[in-house]
C-alpha positions in Angstrom: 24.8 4.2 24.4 22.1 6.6 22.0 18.8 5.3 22.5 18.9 3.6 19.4 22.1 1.4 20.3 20.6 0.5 23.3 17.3 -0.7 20.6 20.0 -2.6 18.6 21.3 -4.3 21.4 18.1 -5.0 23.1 17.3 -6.8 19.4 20.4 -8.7 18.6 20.0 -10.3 22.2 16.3 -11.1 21.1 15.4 -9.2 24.8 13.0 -7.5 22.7 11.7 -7.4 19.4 12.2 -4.0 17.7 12.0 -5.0 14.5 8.6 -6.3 14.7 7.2 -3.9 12.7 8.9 -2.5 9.8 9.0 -0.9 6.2 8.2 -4.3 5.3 5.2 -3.9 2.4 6.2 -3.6 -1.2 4.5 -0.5 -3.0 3.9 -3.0 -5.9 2.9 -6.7 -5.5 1.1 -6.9 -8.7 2.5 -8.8 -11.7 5.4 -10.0 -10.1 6.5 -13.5 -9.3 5.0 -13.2 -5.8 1.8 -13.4 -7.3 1.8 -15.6 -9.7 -0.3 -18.5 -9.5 -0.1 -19.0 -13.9 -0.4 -22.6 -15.2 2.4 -21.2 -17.3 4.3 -18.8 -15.7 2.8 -15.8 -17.1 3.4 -13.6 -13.8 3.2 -10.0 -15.7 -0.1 -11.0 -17.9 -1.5 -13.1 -14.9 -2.1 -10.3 -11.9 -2.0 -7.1 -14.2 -2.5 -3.8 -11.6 -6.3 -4.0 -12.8 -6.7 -6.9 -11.1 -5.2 -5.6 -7.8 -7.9 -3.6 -6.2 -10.2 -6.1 -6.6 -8.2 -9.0 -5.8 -7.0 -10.9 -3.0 -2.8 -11.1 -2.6 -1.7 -14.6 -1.3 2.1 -14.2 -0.7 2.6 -10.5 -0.2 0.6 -7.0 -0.2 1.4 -3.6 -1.4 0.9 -0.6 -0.1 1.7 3.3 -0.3 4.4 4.0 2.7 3.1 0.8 4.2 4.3 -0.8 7.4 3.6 -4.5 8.6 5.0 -6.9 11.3 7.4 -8.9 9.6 5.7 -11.7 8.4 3.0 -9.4 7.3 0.1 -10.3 9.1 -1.0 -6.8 9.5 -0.3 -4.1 7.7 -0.8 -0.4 7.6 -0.8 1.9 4.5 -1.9 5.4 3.2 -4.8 5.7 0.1 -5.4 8.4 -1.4 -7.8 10.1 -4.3 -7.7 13.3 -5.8 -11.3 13.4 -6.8 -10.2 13.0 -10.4 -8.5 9.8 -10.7 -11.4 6.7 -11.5 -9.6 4.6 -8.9 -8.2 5.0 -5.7 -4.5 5.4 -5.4 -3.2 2.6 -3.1 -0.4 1.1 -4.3 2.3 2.4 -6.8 1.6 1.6 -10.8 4.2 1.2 -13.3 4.3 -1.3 -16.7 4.8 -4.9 -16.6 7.9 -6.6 -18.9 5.8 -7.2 -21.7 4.4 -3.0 -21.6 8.0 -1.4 -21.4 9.9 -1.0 -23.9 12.6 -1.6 -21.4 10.9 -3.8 -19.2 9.2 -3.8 -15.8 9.4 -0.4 -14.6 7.6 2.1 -12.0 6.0 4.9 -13.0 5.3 7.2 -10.1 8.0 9.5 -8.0 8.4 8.1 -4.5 10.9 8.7 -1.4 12.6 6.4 1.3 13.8 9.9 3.6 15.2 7.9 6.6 14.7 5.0 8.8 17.2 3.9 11.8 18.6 0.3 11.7 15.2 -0.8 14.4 13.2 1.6 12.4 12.4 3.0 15.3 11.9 5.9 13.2 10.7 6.2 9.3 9.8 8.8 6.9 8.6 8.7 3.3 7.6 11.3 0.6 5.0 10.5 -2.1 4.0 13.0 -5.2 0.7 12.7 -5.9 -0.8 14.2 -8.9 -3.7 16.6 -8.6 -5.1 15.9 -12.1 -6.2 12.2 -13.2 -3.4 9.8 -13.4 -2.3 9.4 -17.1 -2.9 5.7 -16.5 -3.8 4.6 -20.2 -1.2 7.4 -21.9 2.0 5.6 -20.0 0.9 2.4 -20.9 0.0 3.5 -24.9 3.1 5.7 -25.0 5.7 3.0 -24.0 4.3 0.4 -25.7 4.7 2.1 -29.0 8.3 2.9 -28.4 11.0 1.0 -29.5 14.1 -0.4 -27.5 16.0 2.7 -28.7 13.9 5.3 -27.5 13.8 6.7 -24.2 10.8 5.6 -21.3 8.1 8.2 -21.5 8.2 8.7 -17.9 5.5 10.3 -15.8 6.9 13.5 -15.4 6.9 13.9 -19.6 2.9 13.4 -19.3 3.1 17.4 -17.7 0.9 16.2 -15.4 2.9 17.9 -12.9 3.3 21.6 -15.1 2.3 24.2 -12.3 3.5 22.6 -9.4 -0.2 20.9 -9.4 0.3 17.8 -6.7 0.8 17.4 -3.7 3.8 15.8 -1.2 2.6 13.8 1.4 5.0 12.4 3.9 4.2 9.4 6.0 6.4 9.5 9.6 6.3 6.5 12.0 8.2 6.8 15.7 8.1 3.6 17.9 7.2 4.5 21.4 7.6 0.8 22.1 7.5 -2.6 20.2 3.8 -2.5 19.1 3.3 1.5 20.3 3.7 3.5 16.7 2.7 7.1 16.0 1.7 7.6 12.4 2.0 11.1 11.3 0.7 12.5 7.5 1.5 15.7 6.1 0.0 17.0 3.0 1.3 20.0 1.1 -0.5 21.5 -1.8 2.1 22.6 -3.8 0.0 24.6 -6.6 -0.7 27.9 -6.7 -5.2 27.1 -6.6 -6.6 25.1 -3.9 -7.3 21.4 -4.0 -9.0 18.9 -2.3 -7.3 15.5 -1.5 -9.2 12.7 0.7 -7.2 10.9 2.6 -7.3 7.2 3.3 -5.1 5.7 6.1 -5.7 2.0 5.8 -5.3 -0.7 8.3 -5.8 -4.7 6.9 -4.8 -8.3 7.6 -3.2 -10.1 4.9 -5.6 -13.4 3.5 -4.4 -16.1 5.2 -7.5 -17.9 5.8 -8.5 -18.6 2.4 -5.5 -20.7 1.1 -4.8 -22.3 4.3 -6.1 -26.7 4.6 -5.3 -26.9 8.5 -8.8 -24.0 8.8 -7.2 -20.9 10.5 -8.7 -18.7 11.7 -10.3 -15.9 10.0 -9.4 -12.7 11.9 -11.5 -9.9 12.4 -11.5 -5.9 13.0 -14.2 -3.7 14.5 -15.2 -0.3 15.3 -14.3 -0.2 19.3 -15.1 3.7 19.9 -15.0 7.2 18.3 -12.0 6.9 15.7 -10.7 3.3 17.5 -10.2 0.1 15.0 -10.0 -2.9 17.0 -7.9 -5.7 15.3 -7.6 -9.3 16.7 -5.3 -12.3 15.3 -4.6 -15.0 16.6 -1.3 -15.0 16.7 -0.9 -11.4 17.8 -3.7 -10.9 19.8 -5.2 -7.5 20.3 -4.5 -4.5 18.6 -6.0 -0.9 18.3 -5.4 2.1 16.1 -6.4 4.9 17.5 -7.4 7.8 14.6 -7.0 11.4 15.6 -10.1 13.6 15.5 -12.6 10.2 15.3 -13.1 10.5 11.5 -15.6 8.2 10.0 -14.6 4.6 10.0 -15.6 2.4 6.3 -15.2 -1.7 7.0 -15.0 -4.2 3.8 -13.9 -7.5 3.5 -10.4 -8.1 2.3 -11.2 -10.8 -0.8 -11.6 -11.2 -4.3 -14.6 -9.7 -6.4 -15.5 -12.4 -8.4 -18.6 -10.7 -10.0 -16.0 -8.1 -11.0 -13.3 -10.5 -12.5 -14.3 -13.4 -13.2 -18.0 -12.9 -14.2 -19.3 -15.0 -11.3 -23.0 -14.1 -10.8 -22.8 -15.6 -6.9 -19.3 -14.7 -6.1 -18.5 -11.6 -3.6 -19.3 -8.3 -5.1 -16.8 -6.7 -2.7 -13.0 -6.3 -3.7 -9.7 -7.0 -1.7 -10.4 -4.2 1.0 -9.6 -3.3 4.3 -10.6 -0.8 7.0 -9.8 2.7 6.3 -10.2 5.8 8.7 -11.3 8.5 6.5 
C-alpha cells in the first residue's frame, strides 16, 4: 500500500478519521439559500456580500482556500488586502440572480490544483488584484446588459493589464488527523513592487447564538508568541502555531448591528475571527 491507501483504508474502517478536516468551506455563502432566513424567500436580495463582513453566518461560512472539520465547527482561511481595496478580501464576490444578466455568477479567478481522496494533501491558487477591486463597475456593467450579451467578466475590467496581481497558493499536508501544515506563497507578478498584507484567519462558526438548549460559547486566546489557543467543546483543545510570532488581532465573530441595522446599543464589531497578521 502508498501511504495514502493505507489513509483510505484506515478511514473506510472508521480506525481513524482522516477526513476530519477537509476543503470543506464554500468561497461564497452569501446570497445563497444557505443563508437565507427571508419571510419570503428572497435569498439573493436578503444576505447581499455587503452584508457578509459584517454579519454572522448561521448554516455555513466562506472563506478564501478555507479548510474546516466537517461539520464546520472551525475553520481556517486566508484574507487578504492590497492596500487599495476599501474592504478586506475574504471571501470570493460575484453577482447575485437578480445582478447578472445570466444569473448568479462569480466574479474572481480561483484554482482547486490537487487534493488526495483523505486530503491529506491540498493546494489552491488565487489571483488577487493589485489595484482596487472593480466591485461597483461588475455589478453596473452586468446589470445593464441584456440576456444577449456576453458577462463583463473581471478580466475585461483590465484590472489585470501589466501582469499587476499577485498568485497566492494556499498548501495544506496532514502530518496526522488534527496535525496540518499551512503553507502561503505569494508571487508578485508585475514588473513594480507591491505590498500585500496577509491575513491567515482562524474562527469558530456561530453556533451559540441560534441554539435554545444554551451551548456553549467557545473561545480562542493568545497562548504565546504567534500561538492561538482554540477550545470547543466538542473538540477540545486546539492550537495554531504562526511562523515568525506575527502580531495576533482577536474580534468577536457576530453581527454589527450599529452597522446594519441602525441599532444604537447593538455590537459595533462585525462577524470576525482571529487572524495572525
Amino acid at each position: 500500500m502508498t501511504a495514502e491507501q493505507q489513509r483510505l483504508d484506515e478511514a473506510h474502517k472508521r480506525t481513524k478519521h482522516w477526513k476530519r478536516w477537509g476543503p470543506y468551506l464554500s468561497e461564497r455563502a452569501w446570497g445563497t439559500v444557505r443563508e437565507d432566513y427571508s419571510p419570503y424567500g428572497s435569498a439573493w436580495n436578503y444576505f447581499p456580500h455587503d452584508h457578509a463582513r459584517s454579519r454572522a453566518y448561521r448554516w455555513n461560512e466562506d472563506g478564501i482556500a478555507g479548510i474546516s472539520d466537517r461539520h464546520q465547527r472551525i475553520c481556517f482561511a486566508v484574507a487578504l488586502w492590497n492596500g487599495r481595496d476599501p474592504i478586506l478580501k475574504e471571501r470570493l464576490f460575484g453577482l447575485t440572480g437578480n445582478e447578472g444578466n445570466h444569473g448568479e455568477d462569480v466574479k474572481e479567478y480561483y484554482f482547486y490544483l490537487d487534493s488526495t481522496p483523505t486530503h491529506s494533501y491540498m493546494k489552491y491558487l488565487y489571483k488577487y488584484p493589485q489595484g482596487e477591486f472593480p466591485y461597483g463597475r461588475l455589478v453596473e456593467e452586468n446589470r445593464r446588459r441584456g440576456k444577449d450579451a456576453p458577462e463583463f467578466e473581471l478580466i475585461d475590467t483590465n484590472i489585470f493589464d501589466s501582469n499587476r496581481y499577485f498568485d497566492v497558493v494556499v498548501e495544506y499536508a496532514k502530518g496526522d488527523l488534527d496535525d496540518i501544515l499551512a503553507r502561503i506563497t505569494v508571487t508578485n507578478h508585475g514588473a513594480e513592487e507591491a505590498s500585500l498584507n496577509l491575513l491567515p484567519t482562524i474562527w469558530f462558526r456561530n453556533t451559540w447564538s441560534w441554539n435554545q438548549n444554551g451551548t456553549a460559547k467557545p473561545w480562542l486566546r493568545r497562548s504565546s508568541d504567534g500561538v492561538i489557543e482554540l477550545n470547543n467543546h466538542d473538540l477540545g483543545p486546539r492550537w495554531l502555531h504562526c511562523d515568525g510570532a506575527p502580531e495576533l488581532l482577536f474580534t468577536e465573530n457576530d453581527t454589527n448591528t450599529k452597522r446594519l441595522f441602525n441599532d444604537a446599543n447593538g455590537a459595533r464589531y462585525g462577524a470576525g475571527n482571529s487572524l495572525s497578521g
